[in-house]
C-alpha positions as CSV (number, residue, x, y, z in Angstrom):
1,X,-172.8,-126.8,-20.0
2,X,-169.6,-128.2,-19.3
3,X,-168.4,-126.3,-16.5
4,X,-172.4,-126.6,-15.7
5,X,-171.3,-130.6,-15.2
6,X,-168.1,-130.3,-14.0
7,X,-169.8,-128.2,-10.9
8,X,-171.9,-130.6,-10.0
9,X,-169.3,-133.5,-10.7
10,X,-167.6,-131.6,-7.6
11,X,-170.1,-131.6,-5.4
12,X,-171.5,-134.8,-6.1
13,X,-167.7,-136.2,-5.2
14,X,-167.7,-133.6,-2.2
15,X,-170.7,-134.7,-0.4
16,X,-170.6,-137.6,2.1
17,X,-172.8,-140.4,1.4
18,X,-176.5,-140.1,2.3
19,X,-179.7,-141.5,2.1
20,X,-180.6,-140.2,-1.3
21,X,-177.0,-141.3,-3.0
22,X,-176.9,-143.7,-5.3
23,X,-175.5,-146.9,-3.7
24,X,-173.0,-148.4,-6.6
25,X,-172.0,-144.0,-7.0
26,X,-172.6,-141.4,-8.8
27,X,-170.9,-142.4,-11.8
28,X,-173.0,-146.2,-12.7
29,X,-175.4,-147.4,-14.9
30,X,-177.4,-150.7,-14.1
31,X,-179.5,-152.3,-15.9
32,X,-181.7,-155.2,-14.4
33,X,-183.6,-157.7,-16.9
34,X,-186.5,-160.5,-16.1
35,X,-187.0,-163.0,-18.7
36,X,-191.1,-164.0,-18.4
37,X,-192.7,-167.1,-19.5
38,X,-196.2,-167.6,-19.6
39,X,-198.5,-169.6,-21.6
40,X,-199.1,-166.4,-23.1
41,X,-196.1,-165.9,-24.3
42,X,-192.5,-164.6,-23.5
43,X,-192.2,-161.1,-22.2
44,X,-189.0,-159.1,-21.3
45,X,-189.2,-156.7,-18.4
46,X,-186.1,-154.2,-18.6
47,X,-185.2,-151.2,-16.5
48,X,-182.2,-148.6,-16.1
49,X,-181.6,-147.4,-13.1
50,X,-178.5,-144.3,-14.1
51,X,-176.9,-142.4,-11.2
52,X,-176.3,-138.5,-10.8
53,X,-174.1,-137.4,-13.4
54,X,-174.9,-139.6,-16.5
55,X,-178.5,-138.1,-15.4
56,X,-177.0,-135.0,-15.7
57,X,-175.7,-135.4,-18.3
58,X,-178.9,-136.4,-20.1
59,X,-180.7,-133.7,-18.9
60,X,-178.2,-131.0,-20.4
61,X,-178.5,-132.7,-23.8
62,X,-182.3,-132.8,-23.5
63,X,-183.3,-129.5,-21.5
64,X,-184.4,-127.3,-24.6
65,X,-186.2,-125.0,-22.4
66,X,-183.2,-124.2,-20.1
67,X,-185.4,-124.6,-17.1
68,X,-182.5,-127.3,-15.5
69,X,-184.8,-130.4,-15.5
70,X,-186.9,-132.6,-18.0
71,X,-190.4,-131.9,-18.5
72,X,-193.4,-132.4,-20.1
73,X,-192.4,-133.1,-24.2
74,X,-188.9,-133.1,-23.0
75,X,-189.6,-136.3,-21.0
76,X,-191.3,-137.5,-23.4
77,X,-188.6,-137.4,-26.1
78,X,-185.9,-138.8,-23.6
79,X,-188.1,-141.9,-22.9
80,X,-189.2,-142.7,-26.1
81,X,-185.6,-142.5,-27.5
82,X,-184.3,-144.3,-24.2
83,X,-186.9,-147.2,-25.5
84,X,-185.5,-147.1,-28.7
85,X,-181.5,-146.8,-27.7
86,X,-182.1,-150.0,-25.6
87,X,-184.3,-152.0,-28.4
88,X,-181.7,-151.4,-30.5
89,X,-179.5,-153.2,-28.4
90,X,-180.9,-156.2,-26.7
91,X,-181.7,-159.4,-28.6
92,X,-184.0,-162.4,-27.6
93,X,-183.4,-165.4,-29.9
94,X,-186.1,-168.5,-29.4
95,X,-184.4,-171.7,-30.7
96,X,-181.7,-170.0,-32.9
97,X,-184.1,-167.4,-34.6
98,X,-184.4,-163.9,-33.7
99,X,-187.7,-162.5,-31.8
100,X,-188.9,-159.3,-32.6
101,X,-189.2,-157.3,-29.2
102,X,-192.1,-155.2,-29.1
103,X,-193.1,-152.6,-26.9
104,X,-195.6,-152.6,-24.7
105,X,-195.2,-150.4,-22.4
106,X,-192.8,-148.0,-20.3
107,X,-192.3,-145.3,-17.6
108,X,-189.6,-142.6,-17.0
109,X,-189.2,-141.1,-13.8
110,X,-186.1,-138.7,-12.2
111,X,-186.0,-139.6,-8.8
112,X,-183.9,-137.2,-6.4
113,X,-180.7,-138.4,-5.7
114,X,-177.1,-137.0,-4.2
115,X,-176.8,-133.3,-3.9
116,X,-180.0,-132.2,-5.2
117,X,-179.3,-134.1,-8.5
118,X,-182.2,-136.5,-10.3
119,X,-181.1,-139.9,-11.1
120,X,-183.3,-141.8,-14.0
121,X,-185.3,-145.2,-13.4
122,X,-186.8,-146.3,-17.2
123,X,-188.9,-149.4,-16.7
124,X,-190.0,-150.8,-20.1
125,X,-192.0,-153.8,-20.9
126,X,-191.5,-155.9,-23.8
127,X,-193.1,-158.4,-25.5
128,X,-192.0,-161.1,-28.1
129,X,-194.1,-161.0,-31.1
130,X,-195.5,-164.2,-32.7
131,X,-193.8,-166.6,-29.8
132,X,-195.4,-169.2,-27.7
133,X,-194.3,-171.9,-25.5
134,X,-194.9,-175.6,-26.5
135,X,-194.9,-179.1,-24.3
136,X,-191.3,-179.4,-25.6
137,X,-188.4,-177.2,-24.0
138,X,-187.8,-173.9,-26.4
139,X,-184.2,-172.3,-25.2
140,X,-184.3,-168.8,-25.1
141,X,-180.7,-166.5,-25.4
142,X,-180.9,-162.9,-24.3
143,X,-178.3,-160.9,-24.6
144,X,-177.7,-157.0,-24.1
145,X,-175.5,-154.9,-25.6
146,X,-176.5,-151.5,-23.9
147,X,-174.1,-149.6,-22.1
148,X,-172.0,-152.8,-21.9
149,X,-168.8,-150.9,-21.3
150,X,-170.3,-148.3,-18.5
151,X,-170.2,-149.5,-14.5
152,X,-173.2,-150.4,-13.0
153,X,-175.0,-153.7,-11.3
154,X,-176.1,-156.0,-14.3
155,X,-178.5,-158.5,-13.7
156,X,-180.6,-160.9,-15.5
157,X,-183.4,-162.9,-14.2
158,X,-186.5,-165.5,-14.8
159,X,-189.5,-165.7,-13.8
160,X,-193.0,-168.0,-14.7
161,X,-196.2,-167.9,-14.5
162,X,-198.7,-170.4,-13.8
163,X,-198.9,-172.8,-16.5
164,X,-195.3,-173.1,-17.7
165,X,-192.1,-174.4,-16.4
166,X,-188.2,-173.3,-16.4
167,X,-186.3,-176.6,-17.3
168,X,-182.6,-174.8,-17.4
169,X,-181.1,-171.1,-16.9
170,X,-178.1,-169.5,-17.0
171,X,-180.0,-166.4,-15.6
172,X,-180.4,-165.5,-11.5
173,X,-183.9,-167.2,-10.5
174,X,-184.0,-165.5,-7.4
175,X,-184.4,-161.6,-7.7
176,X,-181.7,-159.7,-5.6
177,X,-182.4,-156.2,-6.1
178,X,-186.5,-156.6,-6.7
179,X,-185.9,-154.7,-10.0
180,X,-183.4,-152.3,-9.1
181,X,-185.3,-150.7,-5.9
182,X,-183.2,-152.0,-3.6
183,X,-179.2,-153.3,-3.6
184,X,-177.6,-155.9,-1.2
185,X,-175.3,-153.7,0.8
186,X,-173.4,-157.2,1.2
187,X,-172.7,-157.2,-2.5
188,X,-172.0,-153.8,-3.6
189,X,-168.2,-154.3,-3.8
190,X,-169.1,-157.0,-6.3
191,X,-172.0,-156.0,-8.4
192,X,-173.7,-158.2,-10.6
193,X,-172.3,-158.4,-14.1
194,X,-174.4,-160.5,-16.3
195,X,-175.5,-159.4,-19.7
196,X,-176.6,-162.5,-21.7
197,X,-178.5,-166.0,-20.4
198,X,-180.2,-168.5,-21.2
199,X,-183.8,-169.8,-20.3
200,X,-185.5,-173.6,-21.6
201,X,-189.2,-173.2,-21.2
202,X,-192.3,-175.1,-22.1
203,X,-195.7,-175.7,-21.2
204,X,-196.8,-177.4,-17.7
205,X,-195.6,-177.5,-14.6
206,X,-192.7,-179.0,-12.9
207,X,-188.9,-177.9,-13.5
208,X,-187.0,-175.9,-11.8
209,X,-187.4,-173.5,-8.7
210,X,-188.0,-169.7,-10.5
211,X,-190.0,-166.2,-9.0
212,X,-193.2,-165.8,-10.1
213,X,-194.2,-163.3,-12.5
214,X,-195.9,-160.5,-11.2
215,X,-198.7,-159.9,-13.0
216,X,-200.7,-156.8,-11.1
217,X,-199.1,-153.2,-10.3
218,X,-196.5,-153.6,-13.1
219,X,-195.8,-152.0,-16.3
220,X,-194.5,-154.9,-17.3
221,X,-196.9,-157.5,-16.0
222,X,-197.5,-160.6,-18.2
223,X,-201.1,-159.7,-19.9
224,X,-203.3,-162.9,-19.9
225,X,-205.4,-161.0,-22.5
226,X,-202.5,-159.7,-24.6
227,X,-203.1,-161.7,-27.6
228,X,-206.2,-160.0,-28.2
229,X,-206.9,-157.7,-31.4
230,X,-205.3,-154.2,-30.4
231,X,-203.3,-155.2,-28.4
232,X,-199.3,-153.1,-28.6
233,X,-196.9,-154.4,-30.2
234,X,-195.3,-151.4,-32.2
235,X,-192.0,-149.9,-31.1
236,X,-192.3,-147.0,-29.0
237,X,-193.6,-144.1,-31.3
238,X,-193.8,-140.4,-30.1
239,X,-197.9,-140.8,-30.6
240,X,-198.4,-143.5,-28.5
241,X,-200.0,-143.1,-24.9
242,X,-197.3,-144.4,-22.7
243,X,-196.3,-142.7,-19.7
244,X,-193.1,-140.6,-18.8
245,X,-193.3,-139.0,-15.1
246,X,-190.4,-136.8,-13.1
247,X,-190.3,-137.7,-9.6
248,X,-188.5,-135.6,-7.4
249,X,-188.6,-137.3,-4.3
250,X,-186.2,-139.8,-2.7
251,X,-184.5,-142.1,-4.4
């Protein structure tokens, strides 16, 4: 396996920039994070975007079958303990006091990247149990400490839906890579590098200039009916219907 990666290192360092490389290189891992009030509730949107070889390099730890790629239970596995590795390390506290993040929903794809190599794009939703926006400003403090050390864009934003308002924010109100899809060639030599911010929300309208929340196409769309009995709020769990998906198309 090692001379496995060390091959492909090569050629992924060999080949001349395409379409299909990753923009930031082959080495990065990014991580993008949108902070969502709603009247609803508070709802984290979160996804990874990793280049070629730290794909690779989950895939050889996670192939069982040998067959080069991940499918089927293998993808499974790999997003449900991606959910959990990240959980584990980000941290949403609403006036001082810790917020239990739920899962609520999540998607793994391998898009096709450099040199015939998948990257990985994990977009999980989360939701903060028990939390609800009053007429008074509530701060909220996230903070991430997943792959802190590794080099990658790192960005945190807010967004609102109708019926509340962002008073303050330390986080980005204007989305600059519309969740990772797409990086601003104008700022790739100085990628975002946030981790942690801070968002006072309440009820109403009014405050400050934020995005809106998209709330249609999205696995992690704010739910106007997600305070209804059934709703899911458990971490992930290997039972539960979520949906993992390898992609080999362009990345």
């Amino acid at each position: 396996m090692r001379r496995l990666l060390l091959a492909a290192t090569v050629v992924a360092l060999a080949l001349p920039a395409t379409a299909g490389a990753h923009p930031l290189g082959n080495f990065t891992v990014n991580q993008y994070a949108r902070i969502q009030v709603a009247p609803t509730g508070v709802d984290i949107r979160f996804v990874l975007d990793q280049a070629e070889i730290p794909t690779l390099q989950m895939v050889q730890a996670h192939d069982r079958d040998g067959s080069g790629r991940l499918e089927g239970a293998e993808l499974t596995a790999v997003r449900d303990q991606l959910a959990r590795d990240i959980t584990g390390r980000i941290a949403l506290t609403v006036g001082g006091r810790p917020a239990r993040l739920a899962v609520t929903g999540a998607t793994l794809a391998l898009p096709r990247g450099q040199g015939g190599l998948a990257t990985t794009r994990l977009d999980l939703a989360l939701h903060a149990d028990g939390v609800r926006l009053s007429g008074t400003p509530e701060q909220l403090a996230y903070r991430s400490g997943y792959a802190a050390d590794r080099v990658g864009w790192k960005e945190v934003v807010v967004a609102r839906a109708d019926g509340a308002a962002v008073t303050a924010t330390t986080a980005a109100t204007v989305d600059r890579t519309d969740g990772l899809r797409s990086y601003p060639k104008d700022l790739l030599s100085s990628p975002a590098d946030q981790l942690a911010a801070t968002v006072d929300a309440r009820l109403g309208s009014g405050g400050i200039q934020v995005g809106k929340v998209d709330t249609t196409g999205n696995v992690a769309a704010v739910n106007a009916g997600r305070d209804r009995p059934g709703r899911l709020e458990r971490l992930v769990d290997p039972n539960r219907k979520l949906t993992a998906v390898a992609v080999w198309g362009g990345h």
